[in-house]
Steps between C-alpha positions, in 0.01 A plus 500: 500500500401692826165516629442870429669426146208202430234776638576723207277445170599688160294644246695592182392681183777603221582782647435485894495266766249521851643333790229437760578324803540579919670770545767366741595302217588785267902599564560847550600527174114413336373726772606774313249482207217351711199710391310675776201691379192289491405579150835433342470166672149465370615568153794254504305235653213518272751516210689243567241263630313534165716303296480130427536279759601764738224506788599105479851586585461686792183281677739256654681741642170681710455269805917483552430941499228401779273625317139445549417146387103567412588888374800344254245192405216754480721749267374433099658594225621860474419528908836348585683880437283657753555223811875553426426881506360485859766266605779744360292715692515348825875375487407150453721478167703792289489520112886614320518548134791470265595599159628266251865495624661696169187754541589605822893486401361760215266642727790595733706593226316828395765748626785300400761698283706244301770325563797653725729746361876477601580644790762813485834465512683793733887494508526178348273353753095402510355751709247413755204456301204783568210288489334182596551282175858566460568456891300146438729419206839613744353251753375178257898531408628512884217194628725204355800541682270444767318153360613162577611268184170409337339789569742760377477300147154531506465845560748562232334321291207711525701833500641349141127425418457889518576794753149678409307144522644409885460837620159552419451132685636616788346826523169268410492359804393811708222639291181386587284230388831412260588197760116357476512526147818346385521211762144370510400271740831416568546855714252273755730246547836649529712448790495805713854532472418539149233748538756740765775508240251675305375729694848557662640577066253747532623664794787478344493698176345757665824529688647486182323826390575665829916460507725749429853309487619215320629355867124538543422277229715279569360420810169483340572248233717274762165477721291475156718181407383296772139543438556471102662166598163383632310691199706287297524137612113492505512637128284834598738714352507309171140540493456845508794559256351288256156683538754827428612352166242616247430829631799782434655757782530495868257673736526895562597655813157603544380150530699396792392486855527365836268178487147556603404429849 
């Protein structure tokens, strides 16, 4: 485990998780859902440090934040939320929270319109599909020829799994807070390789929204290979698919973006 990984302490409830740690140690990725007004870190803090055995949790963890040794030691019970306040404050340490990994699969899955309809046939042959889940489903079919041995079977092993289910695992990956939620702790300990082939699949369904040819496409899902190759040998991919699995439909149009900066 990295340094910045072992400076990270979690909080978890049924439903949420609060990440609190440095914030060079949160990947760009956790960034996203870091909360920034001082009240909504208030709130969280105070919520989360209120349950059993919580405030215990997180005291080893003050003096490697630099914190104040005499403030932290000094901070009773139900004080705690408020030093972590200021120090949110001051940029001493940032505070993320995550839903429960399927809540914030269903959570992003508001819009989403059912599973894909066949694409239309013109002169005997599929016509370029119109919108961004077909032109997805055109490109999950072109990325194998593209994958070495091992890889290619275990992509098509998840397109057998379901069409909808590695889609909407795919598309997962760019929607905010989505990453933080289903990968945990382990998003702080991923190889950065790891962590740029998912920010570069991002990139690269948006391109997939944007083309207007299948030689387009094509190009698209031969770059998309290599980085679903490293998506895959680390298990990521798996991971979101499976988080897919009990939730029906793939995301709508009007949920897909260019990654947040």
């Amino acid at each position: 485990m990295s340094r910045a990984a072992a400076d990270i302490v979690s909080l978890s409830s049924a439903r949420e998780t609060l990440f609190i740690g440095p914030l060079a140690a949160f990947p760009v990725q956790a960034r996203r859902v870091l909360l920034r007004d001082r009240l909504s870190v208030r709130d969280a803090l105070a919520t989360f440090l209120s349950r059993p055995g919580a405030e215990e949790t997180v005291r080893p963890y003050l003096r490697r934040w630099g914190i104040d040794a005499f403030a932290a030691r000094n901070a009773v019970r139900g004080e705690l939320a408020d030093l972590l306040s200021r120090c949110v404050g001051n940029g001493m340490i940032a505070v993320a929270r995550a839903p429960d990994a399927v809540l914030a699969c269903s959570q992003a899955a508001e819009e989403f319109d059912g599973l894909i309809e066949p694409v239309p046939e013109r002169n005997g042959a599929a016509a370029f599909p119109a919108d961004f889940r077909g032109r997805l489903l055109a490109m999950a079919g072109l990325v194998p020829a593209y994958l070495d041995g091992p890889n290619r079977l275990e992509f098509e092993a998840l397109r057998t799994g379901g069409e909808a289910a590695l889609q909407t695992g795919l598309t997962a990956m760019s929607l905010p807070g989505v990453n933080l939620a289903v990968l945990g702790t382990s998003l702080f300990t991923l190889p950065g390789a790891v962590l740029e082939a998912v920010e570069r699949l991002a990139e690269l369904l948006q391109s997939v929204r944007d083309v207007q040819s299948p030689d387009a496409l094509q190009g698209v899902a031969r770059e998309a290979a290599g980085v679903i190759a490293v998506l895959l040998r680390e298990g990521i991919l798996r991971r979101y698919v499976d988080t897919r699995f009990i939730i029906k439909g793939i995301p709508a149009t009007g949920r897909f973006g260019k990654p947040v900066r």
